[in-house]
N, C-alpha and C positions, 0 to 999 in steps of 0.2 A: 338458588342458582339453577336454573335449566343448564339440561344437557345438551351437547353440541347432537344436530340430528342429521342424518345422512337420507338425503333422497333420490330416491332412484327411480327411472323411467324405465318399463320394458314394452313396446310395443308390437303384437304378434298379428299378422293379417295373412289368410288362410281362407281358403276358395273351397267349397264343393258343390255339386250337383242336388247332395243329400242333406239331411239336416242332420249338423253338430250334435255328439250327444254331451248334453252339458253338463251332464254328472261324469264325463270322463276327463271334461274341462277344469272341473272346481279339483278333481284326486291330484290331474298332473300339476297345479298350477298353484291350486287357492289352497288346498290340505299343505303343500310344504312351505308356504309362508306362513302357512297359523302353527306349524309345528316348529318352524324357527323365532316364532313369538315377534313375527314384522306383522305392524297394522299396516295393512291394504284395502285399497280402494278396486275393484276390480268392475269392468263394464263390455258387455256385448253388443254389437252394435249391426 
């Protein structure tokens, strides 16, 4: 019997002049869904 599964959309859009640093992206964002044990799909665009 599968578990009932809950999905959730967040989408964040964010402007700058400079370029993103993307190890400050993955600590705020992708570290506390791997530490709440949520698999995520994550993509910059």
């Amino acid at each position: 019997m599968q578990d009932d599964l809950m999905t959730i959309r967040i989408e964040v859009q964010a402007n700058t002049q400079d370029k993103f640093d993307l190890n400050s992206i993955h600590n705020a964002i992708e570290e506390r869904l791997d530490e709440m044990d949520i698999q995520a799909s994550t993509r910059l665009e």
